[in-house]
N, C-alpha and C positions, 0 to 999 in steps of 0.2 A: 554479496547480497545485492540486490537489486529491488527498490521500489518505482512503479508505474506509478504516477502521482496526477489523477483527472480532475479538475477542478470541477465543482459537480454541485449543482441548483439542488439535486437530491439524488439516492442513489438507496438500492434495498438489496439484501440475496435471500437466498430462498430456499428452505432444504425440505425434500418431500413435500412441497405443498406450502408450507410452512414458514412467514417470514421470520428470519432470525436477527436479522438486524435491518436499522431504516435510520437515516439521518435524512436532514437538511442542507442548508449550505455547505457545504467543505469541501474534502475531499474526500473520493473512496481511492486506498491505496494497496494494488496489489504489490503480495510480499513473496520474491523469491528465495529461495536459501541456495546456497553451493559450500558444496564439500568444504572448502576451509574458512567457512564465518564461523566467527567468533562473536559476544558480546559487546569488547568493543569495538569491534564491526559494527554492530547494529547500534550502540550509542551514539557513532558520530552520524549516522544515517536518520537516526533519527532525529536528533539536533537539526540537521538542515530541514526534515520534512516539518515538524513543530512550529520552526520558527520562516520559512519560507515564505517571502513576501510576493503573491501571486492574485491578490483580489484587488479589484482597484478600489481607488481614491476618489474624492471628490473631483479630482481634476481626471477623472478617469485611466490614472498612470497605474497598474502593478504596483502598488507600494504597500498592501496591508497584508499581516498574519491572518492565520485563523483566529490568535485570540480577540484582533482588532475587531471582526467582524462575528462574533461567537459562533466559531464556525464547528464544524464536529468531522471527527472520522469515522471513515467504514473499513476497515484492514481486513483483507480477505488471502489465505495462502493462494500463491500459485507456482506449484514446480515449472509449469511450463513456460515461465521468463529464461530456462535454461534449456531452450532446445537449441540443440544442434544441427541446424539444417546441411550443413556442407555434404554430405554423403548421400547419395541417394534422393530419395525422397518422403522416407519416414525418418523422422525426428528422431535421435539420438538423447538421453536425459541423463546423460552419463556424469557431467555437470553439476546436478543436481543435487545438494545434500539429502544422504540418508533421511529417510522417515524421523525418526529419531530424534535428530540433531535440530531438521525442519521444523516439528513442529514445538520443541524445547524455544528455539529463536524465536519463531512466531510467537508463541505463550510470552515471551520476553518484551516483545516490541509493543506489544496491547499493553503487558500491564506499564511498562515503563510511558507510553504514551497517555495512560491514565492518569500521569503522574502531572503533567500540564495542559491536558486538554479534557474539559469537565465530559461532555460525550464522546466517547470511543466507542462503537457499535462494532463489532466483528462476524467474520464465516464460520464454519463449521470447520476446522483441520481434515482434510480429505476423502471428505465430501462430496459426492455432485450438488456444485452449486449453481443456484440462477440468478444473475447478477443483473441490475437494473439500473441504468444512469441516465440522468438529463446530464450530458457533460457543458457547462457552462465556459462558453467560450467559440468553439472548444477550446481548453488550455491541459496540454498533456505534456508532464516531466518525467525524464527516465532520470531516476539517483542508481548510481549505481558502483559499488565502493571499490572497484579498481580503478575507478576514474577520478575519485574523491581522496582518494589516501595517498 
């Protein structure tokens, strides 16, 4: 599993027209799936993204959570943290967990992030989505649990 983690002044997506989700301060966090995630996959992934000390302080250091500063998320799926570029030059998503599987962990990671952080905002599961962000900073973290585990 891999999360894109933007720290973000505000951020919205968009489906037909239509916004479906809109925070504030936080982050918006794109969420990929691969073939062999599992749950607790996704629980230690999330554990770091919850409590991930990435806003600054008074002394302007990186030291505060989202809950330090009531911050909210925006989790949007994206298969395509799993492309393949080595071949060619069209993107391979071979990678990529099933439909299925993806958006079963997605639906996991929203309700399980609801669980400590009072706004969770989300996308649409596969969808075209339009995704909007002032990235604050910029400040951008890839979590990604072959690297974490």
């Amino acid at each position: 599993m891999k999360l894109v983690v933007q720290r973000v002044a505000h951020a919205s997506v968009t489906v037909d027209g239509e916004c479906i989700g809109k925070i504030g301060k936080g982050f918006l966090v794109l969420v990929g799936v691969e073939q062999s995630d599992t749950k607790e996959i996704a629980d230690k992934l999330i554990s770091k993204l919850v409590n991930m000390r990435i806003f600054r302080d008074a002394e302007g250091k990186t030291n505060l959570a989202l809950k330090d500063v009531d911050g909210a998320l925006l989790i949007v799926s994206q298969f395509t943290l799993y492309a393949d570029c080595k071949k060619g030059n069209r993107p391979s998503f071979t990678r990529a967990g099933a439909a299925e599987l993806a958006e079963e962990l997605y639906e996991y990671v929203i309700a399980q992030c609801k669980v400590s952080v009072p706004i969770v905002e989300h996308g649409s599961f596969g969808a075209d989505m339009k995704v909007e962000l002032l990235n604050d900073g910029p400040f951008t973290i890839i979590l990604d649990s072959r690297e974490l585990m």
